[in-house]
N, C-alpha and C positions, 0 to 999 in steps of 0.2 A: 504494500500500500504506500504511496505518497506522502512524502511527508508535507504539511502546510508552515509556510510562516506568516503569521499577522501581525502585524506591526503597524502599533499607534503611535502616530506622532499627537503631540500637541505644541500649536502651532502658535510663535508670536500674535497678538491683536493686531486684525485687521493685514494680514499677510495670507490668510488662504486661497483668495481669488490668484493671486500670481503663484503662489505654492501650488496649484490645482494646473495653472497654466505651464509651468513647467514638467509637471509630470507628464503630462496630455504629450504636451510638445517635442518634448528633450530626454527624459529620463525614463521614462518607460519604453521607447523606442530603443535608447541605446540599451536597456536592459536586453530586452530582445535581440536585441543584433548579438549581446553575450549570449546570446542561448538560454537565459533567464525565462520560467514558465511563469508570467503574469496574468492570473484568473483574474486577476481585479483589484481596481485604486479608484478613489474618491471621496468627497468629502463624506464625515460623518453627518448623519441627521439631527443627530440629538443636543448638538450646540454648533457653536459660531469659529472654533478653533483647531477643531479635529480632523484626523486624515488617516486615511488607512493604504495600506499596503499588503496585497498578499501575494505569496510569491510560493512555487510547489517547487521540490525537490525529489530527487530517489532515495535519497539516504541523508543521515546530519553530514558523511564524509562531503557527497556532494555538493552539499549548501554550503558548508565549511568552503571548501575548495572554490567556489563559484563565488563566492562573497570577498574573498581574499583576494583572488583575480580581480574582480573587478573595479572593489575601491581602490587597489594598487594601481590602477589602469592610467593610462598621461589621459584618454577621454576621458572619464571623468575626473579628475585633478585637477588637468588643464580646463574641463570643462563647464558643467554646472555647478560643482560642487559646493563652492562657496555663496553663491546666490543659494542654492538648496539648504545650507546648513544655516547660515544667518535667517532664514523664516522659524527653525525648528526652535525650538523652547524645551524641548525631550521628548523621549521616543521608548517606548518597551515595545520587547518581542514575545510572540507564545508562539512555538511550533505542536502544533496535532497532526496526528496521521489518521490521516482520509480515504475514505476507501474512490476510488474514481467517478462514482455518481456523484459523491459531495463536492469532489471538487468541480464537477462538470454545473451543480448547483449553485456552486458560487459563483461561476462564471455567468450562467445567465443571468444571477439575483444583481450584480453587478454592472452589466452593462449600460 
């Protein structure tokens, strides 16, 4: 089964619209281009500062691996990442493992 990671940021005041614009834009694309499986990102409903991220895996080896890679990376260094990290305020992660409908779930509940 898949592993899930979701990851809540909470997000400086009045910075989600352009934190929402960059993920759309910039950062979920280049995720992808890493071969990142992105079921789904967008604001939270239940307030004005919240944002989510979920992102699937095969294993923690691979997530581990895949996350290392990628913040290592000169694209992201060089490129979003300081505009991305100046909106964040803090962030926790939970990873659950999912069986492939859930994830397939989240995907559509998501888009």
């Amino acid at each position: 089964m898949p592993l899930v990671e979701i990851r809540s940021y909470n997000l400086n005041p009045g910075t989600r619209e352009e934190f929402h614009r960059l993920m759309t834009d910039v950062c979920v694309p280049m995720l992808r281009r890493w071969e990142v499986d992105v079921p789904g990102f967008g604001p939270s409903p239940h307030d004005d500062e919240s944002y989510f991220l979920i992102r699937a895996y095969a294993s923690l080896e691979q997530r581990q691996r895949s996350q290392d890679e990628f913040y290592a990376s000169a694209e992201w260094k060089e490129g979003p990442r300081k505009a991305v990290l100046a909106k964040i305020a803090s962030y926790t992660s939970i990873v659950l493992q999912l069986d492939e409908a859930t994830v397939a779930g989240l995907r559509a509940a998501t888009r």
